[in-house]
N, C-alpha and C positions, 0 to 999 in steps of 0.2 A: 086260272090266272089270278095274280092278287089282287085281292078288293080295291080298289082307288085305283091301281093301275089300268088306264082304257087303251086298248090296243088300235090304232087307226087303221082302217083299211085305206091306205094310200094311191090313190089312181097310179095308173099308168102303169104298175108293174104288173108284169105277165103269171099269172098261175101256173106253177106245173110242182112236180115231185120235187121233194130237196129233200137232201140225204143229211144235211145240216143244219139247225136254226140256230141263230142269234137273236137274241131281245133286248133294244137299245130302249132305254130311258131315258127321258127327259122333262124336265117341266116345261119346255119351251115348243109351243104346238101353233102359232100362227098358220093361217094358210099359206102365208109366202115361205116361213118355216119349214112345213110339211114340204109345200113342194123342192124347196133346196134338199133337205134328206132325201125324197125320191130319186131325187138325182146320184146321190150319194149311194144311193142303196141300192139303185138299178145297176151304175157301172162296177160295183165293188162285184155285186152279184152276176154280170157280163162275164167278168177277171174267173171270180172264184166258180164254173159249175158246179150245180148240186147243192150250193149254200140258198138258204132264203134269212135273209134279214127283217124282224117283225119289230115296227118303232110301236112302242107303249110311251101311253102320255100320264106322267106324275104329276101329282098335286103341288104347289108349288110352296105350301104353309104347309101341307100335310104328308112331305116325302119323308120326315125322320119316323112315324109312323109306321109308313108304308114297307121302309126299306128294315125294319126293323122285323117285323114279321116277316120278310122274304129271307132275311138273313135265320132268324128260328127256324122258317120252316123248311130251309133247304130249298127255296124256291127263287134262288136270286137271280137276276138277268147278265147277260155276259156286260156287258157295257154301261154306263150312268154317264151323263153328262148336263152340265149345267150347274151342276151343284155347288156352294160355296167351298172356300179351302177350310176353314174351322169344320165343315162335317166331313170333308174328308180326312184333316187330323182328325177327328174323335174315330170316324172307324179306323183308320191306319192301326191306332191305339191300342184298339180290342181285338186287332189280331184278324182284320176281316176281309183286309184288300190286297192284292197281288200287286208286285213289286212293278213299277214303270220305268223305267228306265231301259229297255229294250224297244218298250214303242219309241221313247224319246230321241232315239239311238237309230231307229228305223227311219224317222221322223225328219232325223236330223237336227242334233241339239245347237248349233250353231246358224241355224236358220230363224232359230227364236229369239226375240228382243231378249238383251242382256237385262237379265234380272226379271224372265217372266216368268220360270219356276221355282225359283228361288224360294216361294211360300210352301214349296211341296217336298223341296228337302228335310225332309221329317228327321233322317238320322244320315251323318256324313255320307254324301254320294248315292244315297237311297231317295228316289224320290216315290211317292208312294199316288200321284198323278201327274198331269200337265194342265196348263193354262189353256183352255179354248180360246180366250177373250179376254179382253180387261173391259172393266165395266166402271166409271165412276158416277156411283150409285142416287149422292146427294147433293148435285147439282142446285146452286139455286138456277132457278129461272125466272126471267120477268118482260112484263110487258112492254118493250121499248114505245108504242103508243104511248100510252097511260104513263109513262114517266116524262115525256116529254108534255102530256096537259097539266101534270101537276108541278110543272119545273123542277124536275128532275135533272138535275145535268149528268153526272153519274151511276155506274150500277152499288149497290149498299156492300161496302166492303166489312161494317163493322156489326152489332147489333143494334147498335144505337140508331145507325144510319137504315138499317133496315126498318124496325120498328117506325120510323119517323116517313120510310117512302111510304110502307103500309096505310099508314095514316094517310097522306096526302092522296094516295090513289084509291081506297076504298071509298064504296060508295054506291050511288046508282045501280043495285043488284049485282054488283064485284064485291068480294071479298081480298083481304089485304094477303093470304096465304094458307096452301090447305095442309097445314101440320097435323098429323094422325093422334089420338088420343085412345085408341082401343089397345085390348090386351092384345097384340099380335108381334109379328117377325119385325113390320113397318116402325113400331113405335119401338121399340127397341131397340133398332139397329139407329134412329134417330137420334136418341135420348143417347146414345152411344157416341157419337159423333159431335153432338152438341157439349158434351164433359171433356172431349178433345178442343172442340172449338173454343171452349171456356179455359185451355191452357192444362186443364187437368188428365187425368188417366183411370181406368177402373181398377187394372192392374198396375203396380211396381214390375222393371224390365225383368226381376226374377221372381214375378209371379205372386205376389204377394197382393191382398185386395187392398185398393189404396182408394175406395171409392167414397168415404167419410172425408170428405174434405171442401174446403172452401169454394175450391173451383165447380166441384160438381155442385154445392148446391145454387153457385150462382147459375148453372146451366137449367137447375130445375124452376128458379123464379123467373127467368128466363123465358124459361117454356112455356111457363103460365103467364105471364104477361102477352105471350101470340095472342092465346086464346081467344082472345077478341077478336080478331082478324081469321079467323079458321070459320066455314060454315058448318051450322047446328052439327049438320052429319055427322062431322069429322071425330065424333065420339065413336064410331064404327068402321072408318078409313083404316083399310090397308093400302097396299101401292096400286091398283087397280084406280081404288077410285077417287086417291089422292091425285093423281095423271088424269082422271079424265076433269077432275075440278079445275083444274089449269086448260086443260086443251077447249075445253069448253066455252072457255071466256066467262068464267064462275071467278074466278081469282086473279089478282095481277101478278102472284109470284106463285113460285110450283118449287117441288123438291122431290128428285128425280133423276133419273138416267139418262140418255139416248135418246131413246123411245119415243121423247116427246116429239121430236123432229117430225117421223114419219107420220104418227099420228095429227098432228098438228096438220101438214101439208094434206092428209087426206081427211080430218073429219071437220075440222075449220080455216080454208085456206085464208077466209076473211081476216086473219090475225098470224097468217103466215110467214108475212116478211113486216114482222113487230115482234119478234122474240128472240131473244138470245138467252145465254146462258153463262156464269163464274162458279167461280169455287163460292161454297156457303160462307155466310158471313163469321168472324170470330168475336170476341169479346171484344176487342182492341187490336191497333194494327200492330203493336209489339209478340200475337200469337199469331204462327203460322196457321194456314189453312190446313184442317184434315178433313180427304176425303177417303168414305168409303165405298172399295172397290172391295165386292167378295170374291174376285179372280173363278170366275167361270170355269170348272174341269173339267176333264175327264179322269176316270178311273172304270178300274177293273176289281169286282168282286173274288178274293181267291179263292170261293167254291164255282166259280161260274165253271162251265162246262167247255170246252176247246179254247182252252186259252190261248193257243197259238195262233189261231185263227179267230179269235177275238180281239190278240195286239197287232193283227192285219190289218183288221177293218180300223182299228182306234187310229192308227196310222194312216191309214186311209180317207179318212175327214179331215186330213192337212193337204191333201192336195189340190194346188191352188185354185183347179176349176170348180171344184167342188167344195171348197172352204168360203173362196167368194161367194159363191151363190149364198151360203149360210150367213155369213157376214153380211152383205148386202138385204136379206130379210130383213130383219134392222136395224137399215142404217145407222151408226150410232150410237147405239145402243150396246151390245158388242163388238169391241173394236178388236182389230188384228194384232195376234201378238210373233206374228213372223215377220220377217222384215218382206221378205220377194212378194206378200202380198198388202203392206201396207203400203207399196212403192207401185202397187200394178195399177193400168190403166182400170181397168174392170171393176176396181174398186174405186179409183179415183173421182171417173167418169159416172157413179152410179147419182142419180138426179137428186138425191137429197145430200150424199156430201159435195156434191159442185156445188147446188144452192145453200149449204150452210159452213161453208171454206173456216171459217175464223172459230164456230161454236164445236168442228170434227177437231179442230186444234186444242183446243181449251178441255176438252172433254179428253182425248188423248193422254196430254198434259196432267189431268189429273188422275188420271185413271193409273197413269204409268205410275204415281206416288204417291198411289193408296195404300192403306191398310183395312185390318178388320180388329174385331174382339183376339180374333185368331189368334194376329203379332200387330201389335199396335203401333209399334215404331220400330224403326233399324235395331235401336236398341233389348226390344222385350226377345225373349224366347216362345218360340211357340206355344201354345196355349191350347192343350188337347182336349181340357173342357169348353171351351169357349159354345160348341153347338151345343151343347147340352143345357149351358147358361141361356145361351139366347130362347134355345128352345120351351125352354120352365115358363118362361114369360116372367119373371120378376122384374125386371128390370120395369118393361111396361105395367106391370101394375103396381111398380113404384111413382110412376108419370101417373099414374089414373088418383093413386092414393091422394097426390098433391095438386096436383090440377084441377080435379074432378071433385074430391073429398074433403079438400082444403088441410089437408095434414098437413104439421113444420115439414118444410125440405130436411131438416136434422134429421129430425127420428125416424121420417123414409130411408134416408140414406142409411143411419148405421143399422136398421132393421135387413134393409134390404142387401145390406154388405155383408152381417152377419149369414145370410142365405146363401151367397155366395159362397163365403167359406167353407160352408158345411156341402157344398156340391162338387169343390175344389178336391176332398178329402172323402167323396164320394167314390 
């Protein structure tokens, strides 16, 4: 088995001979997780005799790694899921993945919210995955308590307005926001979002680096003016422990997905019905909000081993008893991108979107009109480096250089633009 990859022994499935394996990847291993694949993998394995389905658990910083010596070594798993659409363009790319459109097809492509594979149309009519989920990633979140002691009447639609609740609500062992400041996937995809929010772009819609520019560096002074309001740690936050700085009652605003919902309800109820959540703030109300959603997939390796019976089972995780269960793991956090089960009671009904009606809307709402580095707007063309960008970490240690180092926002930017292009042409 590969290194990083941990294979779970999953209760409740039965032992015996299989004259077939599957090995499903993913980075997403909760225990309410695990047990909805159980489910998943017990009935497909009911259906198919002689199959047995083995879930391996991938690292969620460390899959390009991972998946990259499995692809060298001839040792790749039939199935991946959860993965952003920019790493599935970059493999599409290199010639690595097997065509989908047959699960989609299996699937049922008119069962899917209009416009949820859309980011997987790599080349006309070829889609090269599918959307598990939409995810909108950069959520602000904030304390409806705490805005209401520091008269607050409103959530912070702008930066300025943010900046100024910060202030007012920090204090007393809270902090005003836990923004990430380490070289990782976190501060990256941030620093990425915050050049959109700022009206700007990293790329021109044909691809050209367009990240030397006014807008990004006011997104970088920007940045460093949070600073203040992020605690010490936050030089080392990834998404883990930026979420739990928020759920914790460490912070009065959070930046984030879903997640927090469930979380929140079970590891601090005392602040449970005090949270909601908006789109992140922008420079000014004359910039639309952009949020990043990395559209959740699936795909199929094209050395994997029974492919036909690997676009069974990939088909097989849309079906709606056993997609709920996954979706409901958490609430939120991944939202459905079929219709018959974004409409179903079982979903409807699950304890954390009935108690949070208005924040499953809003998160929805954005998630359905996000983007990534991937395709940035309606406008850009797919961007088959964009993993590989994210993955170098420049970006983020452009944010550390000026934050951390005190460097001009200029010369980070055209340094770190300059890096870009030469990865472009990589």
């Amino acid at each position: 088995m590969l290194r990083g990859a941990v294979a779970l022994a999953i209760p409740g499935g039965a032992s015996r001979a299989a004259t077939t394996r599957l090995r499903w990847w993913s980075t997403q291993s909760s225990p309410e997780q695990i047990a909805a694949y159980r489910h998943q993998i017990d009935t497909f394995e009911a259906a198919h005799p002689g199959v047995e389905v083995v879930f391996e658990r991938t690292s969620d910083e460390g899959y390009p790694a991972q998946l990259a010596a499995a692809f060298a070594g001839g040792n790749v798993p039939n199935l991946v899921t959860h993965l952003p659409s920019f790493a599935v363009a970059d493999y599409w790319s290199a010639g690595l993945l097997a065509p989908f459109d047959d699960v989609i097809a299996a699937i049922g492509a008119d069962r899917f919210n209009e416009g949820a594979n859309r980011v997987y149309e790599i080349e006309p009519g070829i889609h090269a995955a599918a959307a598990l989920g939409n995810t909108a990633a950069n959520m602000l979140w904030i304390r409806t308590d705490l805005m209401e002691k520091a008269g607050i009447d409103t959530i912070p639609a702008t930066w300025d307005e943010l900046r100024a609740a910060c202030q007012k609500m920090q204090g007393r062992g809270v902090y005003g926001a836990p923004l990430p400041y380490a070289r990782n996937s976190m501060t990256t995809l941030v620093i990425i979002g915050f050049i959109h929010q700022a009206g700007g772009q990293v790329f021109t819609p044909e691809l050209e680096v367009a990240l030397d520019s006014d807008e990004a560096q006011n997104a970088l002074e920007f940045y460093t003016s949070m600073r203040e309001f992020s605690p010490a740690g936050a030089t080392s936050y990834s998404w883990r422990e930026s979420l739990g700085a928020f759920v914790s009652g460490a912070t009065a605003t959070g930046l984030y997905a879903g997640r927090v919902l469930i979380n929140v309800t079970r590891q601090n109820p005392r602040i449970a019905d005090n949270i909601t959540c908006a789109t992140y703030p922008t420079i000014s109300a004359d910039v639309p909000p952009w949020t990043f959603n990395d559209f959740p997939s699936v795909f199929i390796p094209a050395d994997a081993p029974d492919i036909e019976l690997t676009k069974a089972f990939a088909a097989w995780l849309y079906r709606p008893d056993g997609y709920i269960r996954q979706i409901n793991a958490t609430p939120g956090h991944v939202l459905p991108v079929v219709r018959d089960v974004a409409g179903d009671e079982r979903f409807l009904k699950n304890d954390v979107v009935a108690r949070y009606p208005d924040e499953i809307a809003s998160l929805s709402a954005a998630a359905a009109a996000g983007h990534n580095l991937g395709w940035e707007t309606p406008r850009h063309k797919t961007n088959v480096k964009a993993g590989a960008i994210i993955n170098s970490g420049i970006l983020a240690e452009m944010v550390q250089r000026v934050v951390l180092n005190g460097e001009a926002p200029r010369s980070a930017l055209r340094d770190t633009a300059r890096k870009i292009e030469d990865l472009m042409k990589s």
